[in-house]
N, C-alpha and C positions, 0 to 999 in steps of 0.2 A: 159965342163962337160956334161956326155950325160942326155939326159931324162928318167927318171924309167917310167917302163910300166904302162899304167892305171890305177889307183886304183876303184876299185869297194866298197863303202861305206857304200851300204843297204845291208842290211840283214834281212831277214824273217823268225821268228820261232813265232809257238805258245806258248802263256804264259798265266797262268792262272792269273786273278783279285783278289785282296784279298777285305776280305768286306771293307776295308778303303777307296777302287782303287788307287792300289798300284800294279805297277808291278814289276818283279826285272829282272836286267841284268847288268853282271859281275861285280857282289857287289854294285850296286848303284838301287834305287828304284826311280821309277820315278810314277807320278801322272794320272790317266785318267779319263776322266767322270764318275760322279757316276752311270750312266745308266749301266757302262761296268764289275759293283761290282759281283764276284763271278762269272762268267762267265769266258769263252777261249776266248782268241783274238791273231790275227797275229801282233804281233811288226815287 
């Protein structure tokens, strides 16, 4: 069986914080520092 091409796994886009710090990506919300509450950040 041959080898599939490389997969590339990261991905960077900016997402905004919610005040909980919560952020959301493709329907799952995940957790970040409270420092990063209601601010932009690159995921």
């Amino acid at each position: 069986m041959p080898n599939p091409k490389p997969f590339d796994g990261y991905v960077e886009l900016p997402a905004r914080v919610s005040s909980t710090s919560l952020i959301h990506l493709q329907r799952n919300r995940y957790s970040v520092p409270t420092e990063h509450a209601k601010q932009v950040v690159r995921r």
